[in-house]
N, C-alpha and C positions, 0 to 999 in steps of 0.2 A: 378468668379475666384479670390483667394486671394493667393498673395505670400509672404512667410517669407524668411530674410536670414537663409543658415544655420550656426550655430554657432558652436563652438569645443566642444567636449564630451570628453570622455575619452576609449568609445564602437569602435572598430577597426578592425568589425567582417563583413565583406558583405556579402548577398547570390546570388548566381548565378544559373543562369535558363538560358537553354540553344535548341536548337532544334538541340538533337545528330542526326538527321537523315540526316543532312547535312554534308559533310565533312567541307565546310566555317565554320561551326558554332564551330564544335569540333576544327578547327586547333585556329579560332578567341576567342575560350574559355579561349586554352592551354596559351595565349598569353598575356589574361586579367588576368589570376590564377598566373602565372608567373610572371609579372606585379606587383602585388599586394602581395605575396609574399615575393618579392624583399626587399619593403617599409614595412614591418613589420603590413600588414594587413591581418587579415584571411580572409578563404574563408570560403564558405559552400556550399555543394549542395544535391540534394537529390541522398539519391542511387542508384535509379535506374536509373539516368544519369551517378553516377558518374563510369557505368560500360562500358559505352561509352566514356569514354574520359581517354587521356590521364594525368591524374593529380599526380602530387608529393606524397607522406603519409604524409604529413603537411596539408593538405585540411581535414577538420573535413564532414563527412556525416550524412546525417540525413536520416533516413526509410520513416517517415510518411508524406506527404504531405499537413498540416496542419498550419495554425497561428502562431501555437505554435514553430514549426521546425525555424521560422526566429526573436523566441527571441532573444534580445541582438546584433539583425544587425541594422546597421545604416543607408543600402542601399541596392536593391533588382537590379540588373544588369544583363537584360532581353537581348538575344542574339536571334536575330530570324525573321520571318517575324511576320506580323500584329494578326494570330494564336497565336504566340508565345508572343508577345506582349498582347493580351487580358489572354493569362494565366498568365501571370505576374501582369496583373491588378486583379485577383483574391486574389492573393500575397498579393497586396499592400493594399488593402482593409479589408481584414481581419484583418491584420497587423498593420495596419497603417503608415508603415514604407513605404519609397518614393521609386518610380521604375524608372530607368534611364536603357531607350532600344536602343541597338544599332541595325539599321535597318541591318540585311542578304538577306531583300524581295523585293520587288517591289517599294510598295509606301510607307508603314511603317507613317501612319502622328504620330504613338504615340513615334517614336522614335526620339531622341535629336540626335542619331549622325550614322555616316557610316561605313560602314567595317575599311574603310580606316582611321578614328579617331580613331582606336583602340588605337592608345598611348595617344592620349589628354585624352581619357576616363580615362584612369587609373592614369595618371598627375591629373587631373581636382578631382578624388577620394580620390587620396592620400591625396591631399590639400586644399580639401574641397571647392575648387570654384568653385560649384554649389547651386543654387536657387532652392525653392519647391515649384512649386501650384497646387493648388487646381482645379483638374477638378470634376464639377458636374456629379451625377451619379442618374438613376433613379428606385423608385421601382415598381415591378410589380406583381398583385395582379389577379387570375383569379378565378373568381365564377360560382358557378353553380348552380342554385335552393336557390339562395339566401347562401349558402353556399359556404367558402371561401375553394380552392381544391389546389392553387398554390400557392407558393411566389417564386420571382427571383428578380434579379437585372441586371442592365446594364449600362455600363461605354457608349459604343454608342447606342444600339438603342435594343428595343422590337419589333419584328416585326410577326404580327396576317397575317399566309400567308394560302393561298388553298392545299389543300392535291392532288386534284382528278383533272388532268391537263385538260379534258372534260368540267370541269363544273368551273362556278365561283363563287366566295365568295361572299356569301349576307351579307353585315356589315352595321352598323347603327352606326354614329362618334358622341360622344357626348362627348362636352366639360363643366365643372365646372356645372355638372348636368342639362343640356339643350342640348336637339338635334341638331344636326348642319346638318345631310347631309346622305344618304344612297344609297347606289347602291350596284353592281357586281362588284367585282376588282379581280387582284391577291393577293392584301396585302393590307396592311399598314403599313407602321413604323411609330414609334413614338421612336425619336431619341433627345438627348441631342446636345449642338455646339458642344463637340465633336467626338460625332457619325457623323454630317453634312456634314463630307467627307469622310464617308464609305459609306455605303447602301445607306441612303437615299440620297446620292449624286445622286449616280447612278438610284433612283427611280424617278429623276429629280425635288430633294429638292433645298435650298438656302444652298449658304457656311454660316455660321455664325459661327465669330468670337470668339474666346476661351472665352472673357473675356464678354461677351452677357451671359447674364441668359437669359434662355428663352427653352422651350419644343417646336419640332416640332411636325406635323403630316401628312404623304406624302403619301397619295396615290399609290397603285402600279398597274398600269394597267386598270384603272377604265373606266367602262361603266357607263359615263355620261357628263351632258353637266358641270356641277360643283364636279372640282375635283380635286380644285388649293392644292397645298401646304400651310398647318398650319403655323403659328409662336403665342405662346400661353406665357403668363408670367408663370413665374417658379413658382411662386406657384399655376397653376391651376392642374385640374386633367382629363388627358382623358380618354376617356371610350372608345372599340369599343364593340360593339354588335354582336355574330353572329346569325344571325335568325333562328329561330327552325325549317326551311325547308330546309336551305341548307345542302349541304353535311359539314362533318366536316371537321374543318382547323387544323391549329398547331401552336404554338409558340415558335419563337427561340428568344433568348436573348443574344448579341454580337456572334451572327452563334456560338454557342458552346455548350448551353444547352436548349436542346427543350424539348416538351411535348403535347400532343394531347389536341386540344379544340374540346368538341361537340358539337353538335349542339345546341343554346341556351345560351353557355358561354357567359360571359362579362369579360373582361380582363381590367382593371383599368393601368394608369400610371401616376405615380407623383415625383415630387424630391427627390433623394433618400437622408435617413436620416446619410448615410456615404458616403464623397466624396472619390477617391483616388488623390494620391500625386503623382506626376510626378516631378522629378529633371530634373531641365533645365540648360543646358552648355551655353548655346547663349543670347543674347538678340538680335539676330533678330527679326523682326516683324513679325506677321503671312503674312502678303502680302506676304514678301519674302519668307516665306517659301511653301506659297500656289503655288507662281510661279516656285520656284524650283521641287516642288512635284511633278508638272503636265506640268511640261516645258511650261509653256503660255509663247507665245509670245511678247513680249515685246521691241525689237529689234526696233529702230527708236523715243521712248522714252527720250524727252531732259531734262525735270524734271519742275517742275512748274515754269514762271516767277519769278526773282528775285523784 
């Protein structure tokens, strides 16, 4: 993870991405649009949001949901839960331009701030007192017959799951071209730090820290006596195998774009060759922010000896 400051430009243009299906989201829109506005910064959104919200005729639209629709923005100002937040990282990636997500969701780890920041956010925009790093992202490659059939990408996590709830997944876990391990599971993720507190948190991975290079590989379910959780250096490459006898599985890429594996597939996973930019308001630590996220206890806590 590497962070630059941001410096002044002369571009005063943000785009905003939004989850209209919320009323929070549209009223918390109207308010960041309005905001921003005020301060002599444009918006932009795509149209077919901008038919759910309430916005001024001074907000410019854009049709196509494309790269190209957030030339000339400075900031991409993701309104939403963890959903809405990985479509923004679609954004920010093609783009390259940095995504700053205000959580509307649950637990939101990609978001810097809460409903209730709504005005720091738009302070923090106007004046440019925000930070950008680098989260790693990985690519993913699936063959078949020695033929390459997929490519995808993933800001959290690739995950090789069972289709047919009866039966389970025969996979075969191969790291930097050498076998490691094979059984029945429901999945595997192979997730970035992070991905380490989505899925495969919950597949019962490690937290790992933002600023950790390093590829996971977690197990989902497995029939066996060996079936710990991965921690692999970021330039290696995982492989899983699915066996030519089991039924076919599937792969999702940040739960948003899947695609059928058959039987026989090999699904490859390695550092992806484009990171995305997150703009950061805080300098908290992640501890703190891990503890907030998930309310851990912490209560009785006197701080290290002086």
């Amino acid at each position: 993870m590497t962070q630059t400051r941001v410096t002044q430009t002369d571009a005063r243009t943000v785009f905003l991405l939004a989850h209209t299906g919320r009323p929070a989201a549209i009223r918390s829109a109207e308010l960041v649009v309005q905001g921003l506005l005020r301060s002599g910064i444009g918006v932009r959104v795509l149209e077919a949001e901008a038919a759910d919200l309430p916005l001024p005729s001074a907000v410019e639209t854009v049709r196509e949901a494309t790269a190209e629709c957030i030339d000339d923005c400075e900031l991409i100002v993701v309104l939403g839960g963890d959903g809405t937040l990985l479509r923004g990282a679609d954004f920010a990636r093609a783009s390259g331009v940095p995504m700053l997500g205000v959580n509307l969701g649950r637990v939101g780890f990609l978001a810097e701030a809460e409903r209730d920041d709504l005005d720091k956010v738009v302070d923090r925009v106007v004046t440019k007192e925000y930070e950008v790093e680098e989260r790693m992202t990985i690519d993913v490659i699936v063959h078949r017959n020695g033929d390459i059939v997929h490519r995808d990408w993933a800001l959290n996590e690739a995950a090789v799951q069972k289709v047919s709830p009866e039966r389970m997944l025969e996979v075969i876990l191969e790291i930097d071209g050498r076998p490691v391990t094979g059984f029945g599971c429901d999945g595997i993720v192979c997730a970035t730090p992070t991905g380490s507190t989505a899925y495969a948190f919950s597949a019962g991975g490690p937290v790992v820290w933002p600023e950790v290079e390093a590829l996971l590989m977690v197990p989902i379910s497995a029939h066996a006596l060996f079936a710990k959780p991965l921690v692999t250096s970021p330039d290696s490459v995982l492989a899983v195998e699915v066996q030519p006898h089991t039924p076919h599985g599937v792969l999702w890429c940040d739960g948003r774009r899947t695609v059928e594996l058959p039987s026989g597939a090999r699904v490859e996973v390695r550092r992806g060759a484009v990171p995305v930019r997150l703009a950061r308001l805080h300098h908290a630590s992640f501890t703190d922010r891990l503890v907030a996220k998930f309310a851990l206890p912490v209560s009785g806590w006197r701080g290290a000896p002086h």
